[in-house]
C-alpha positions as CSV (number, residue, x, y, z in Angstrom):
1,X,16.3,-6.4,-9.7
2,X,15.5,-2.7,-9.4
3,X,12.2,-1.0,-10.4
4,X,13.2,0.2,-14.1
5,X,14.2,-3.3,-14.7
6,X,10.9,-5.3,-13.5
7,X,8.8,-2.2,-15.7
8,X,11.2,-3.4,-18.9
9,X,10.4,-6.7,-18.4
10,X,6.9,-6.5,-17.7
11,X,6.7,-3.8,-21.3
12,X,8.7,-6.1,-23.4
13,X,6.0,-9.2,-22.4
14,X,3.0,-6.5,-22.5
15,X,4.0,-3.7,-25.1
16,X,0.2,-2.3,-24.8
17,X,1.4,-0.6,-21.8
18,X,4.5,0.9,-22.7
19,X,2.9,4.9,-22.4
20,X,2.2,4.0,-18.7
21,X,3.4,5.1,-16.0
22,X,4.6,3.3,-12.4
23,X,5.3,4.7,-8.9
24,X,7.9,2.2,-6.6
25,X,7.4,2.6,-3.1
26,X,8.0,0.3,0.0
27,X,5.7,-0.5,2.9
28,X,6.4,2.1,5.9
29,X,6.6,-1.1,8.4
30,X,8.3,-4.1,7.7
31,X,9.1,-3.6,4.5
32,X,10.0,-6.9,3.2
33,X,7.4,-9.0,5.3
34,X,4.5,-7.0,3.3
35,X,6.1,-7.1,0.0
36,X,6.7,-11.1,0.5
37,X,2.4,-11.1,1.6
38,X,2.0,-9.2,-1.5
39,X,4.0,-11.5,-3.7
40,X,2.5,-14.7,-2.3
41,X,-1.2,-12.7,-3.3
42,X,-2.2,-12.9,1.0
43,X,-2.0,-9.3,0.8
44,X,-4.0,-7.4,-1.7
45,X,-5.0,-4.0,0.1
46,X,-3.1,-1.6,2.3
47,X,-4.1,2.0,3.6
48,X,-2.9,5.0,4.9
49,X,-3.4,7.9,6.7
50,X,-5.0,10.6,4.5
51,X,-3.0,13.2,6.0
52,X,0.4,11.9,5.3
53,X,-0.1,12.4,1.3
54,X,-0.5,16.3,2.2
55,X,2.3,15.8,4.5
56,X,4.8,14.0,2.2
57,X,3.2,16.3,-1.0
58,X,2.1,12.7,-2.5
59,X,-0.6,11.8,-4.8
60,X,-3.6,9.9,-3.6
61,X,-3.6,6.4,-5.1
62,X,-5.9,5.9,-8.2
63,X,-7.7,3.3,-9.7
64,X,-5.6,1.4,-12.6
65,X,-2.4,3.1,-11.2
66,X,0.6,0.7,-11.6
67,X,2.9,-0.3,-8.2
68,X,6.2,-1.6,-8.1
69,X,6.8,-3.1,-4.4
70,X,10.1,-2.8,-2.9
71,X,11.6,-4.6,-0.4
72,X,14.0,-3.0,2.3
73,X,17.4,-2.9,-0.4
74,X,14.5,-1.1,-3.0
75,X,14.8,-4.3,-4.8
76,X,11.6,-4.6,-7.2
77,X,9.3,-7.5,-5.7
78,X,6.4,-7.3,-8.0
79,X,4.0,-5.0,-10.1
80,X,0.7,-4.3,-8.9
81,X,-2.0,-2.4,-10.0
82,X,-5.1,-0.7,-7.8
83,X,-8.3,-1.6,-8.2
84,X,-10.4,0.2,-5.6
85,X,-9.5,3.3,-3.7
86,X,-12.1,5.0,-0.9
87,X,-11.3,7.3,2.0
88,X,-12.9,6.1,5.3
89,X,-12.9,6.9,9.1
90,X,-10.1,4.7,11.1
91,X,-13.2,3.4,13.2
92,X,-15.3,2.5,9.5
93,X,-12.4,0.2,8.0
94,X,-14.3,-3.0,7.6
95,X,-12.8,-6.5,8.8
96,X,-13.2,-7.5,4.8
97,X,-10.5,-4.5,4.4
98,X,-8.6,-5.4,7.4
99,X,-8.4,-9.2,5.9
100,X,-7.3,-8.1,2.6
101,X,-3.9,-6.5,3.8
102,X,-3.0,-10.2,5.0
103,X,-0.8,-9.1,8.4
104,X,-1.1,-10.9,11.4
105,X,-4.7,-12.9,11.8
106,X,-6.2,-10.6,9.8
107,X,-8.7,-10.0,11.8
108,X,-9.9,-6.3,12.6
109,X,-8.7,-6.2,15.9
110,X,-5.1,-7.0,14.8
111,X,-5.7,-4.3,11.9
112,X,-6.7,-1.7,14.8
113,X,-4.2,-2.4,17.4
114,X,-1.2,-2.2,14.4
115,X,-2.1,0.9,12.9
116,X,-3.4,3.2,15.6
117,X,0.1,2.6,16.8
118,X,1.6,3.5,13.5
119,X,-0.6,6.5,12.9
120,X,-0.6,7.8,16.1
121,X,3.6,7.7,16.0
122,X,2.9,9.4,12.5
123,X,1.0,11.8,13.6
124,X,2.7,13.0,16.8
125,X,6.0,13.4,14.5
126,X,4.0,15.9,12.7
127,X,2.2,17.7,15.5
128,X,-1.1,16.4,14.9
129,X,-3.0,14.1,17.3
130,X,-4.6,10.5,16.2
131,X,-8.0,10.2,16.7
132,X,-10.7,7.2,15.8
133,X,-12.0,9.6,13.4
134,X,-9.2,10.2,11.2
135,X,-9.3,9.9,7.7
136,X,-7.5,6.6,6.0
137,X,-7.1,5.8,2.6
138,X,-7.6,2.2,1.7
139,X,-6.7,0.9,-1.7
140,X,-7.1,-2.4,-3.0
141,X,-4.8,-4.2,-5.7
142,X,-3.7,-7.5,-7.6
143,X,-0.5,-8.6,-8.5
144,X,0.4,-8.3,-12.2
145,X,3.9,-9.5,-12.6
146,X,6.5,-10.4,-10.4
């Protein structure tokens, strides 16, 4: 099922929210792993490096903003919406944070060691230079439909 179809579904079963809008998007690492963690409710938070949204002229998530997740063929997975959105150091993300994304064993280490490879690959595409200090954007969600 694509995107437009999971948001007909979701409007026919919950016509209060048919002026809303959605954004579909995929995880930037294994796409379909995360969107499976996110259907099964393991992950409920993900972040980002604050820079990219300049980089890739994208919004900053907002509260009560509606998600579809896609898997790697862009097929709709589910319908989240965010609940919590702060911008903190890379070396302030708490282990609660790093536990609520749901990858490996969640621990803060784990979180740490898997995205200051990401970021710093990130950034060094863009000719910018990771540091511990960096701005990220972590945004908590739930699952509404899937």
């Amino acid at each position: 099922m694509k995107a437009k179809q999971l948001w007909e579904r979701f409007i026919e079963e919950n016509p209060e929210y048919r002026n809303e809008t959605y954004v579909a998007w995929q995880y930037g690492v294994v796409p379909d792993e995360l969107a499976d963690l996110t259907v099964r409710g393991i992950k409920t938070a993900t972040s980002s490096a604050y820079e990219c949204y300049s980089l890739e002229d994208e919004a900053l998530p907002k509260i009560g903003e509606w998600s579809i997740i896609l898997d790697s063929k862009d097929d709709a997975r589910c319908l989240t919406r965010t609940t919590a959105v702060s911008i903190v150091p890379y070396n302030e993300v708490t282990s609660e944070h790093a536990f609520k994304e749901g990858e490996g064993d969640r621990s803060l280490a784990y979180w740490k060691d898997v995205h200051k490879e990401f970021y710093s690959k990130v950034y060094e595409k863009n000719g910018l230079e990771f540091n511990e200090k960096i701005p990220v954007v972590c945004e908590e969600f739930r699952v509404v439909y899937k």
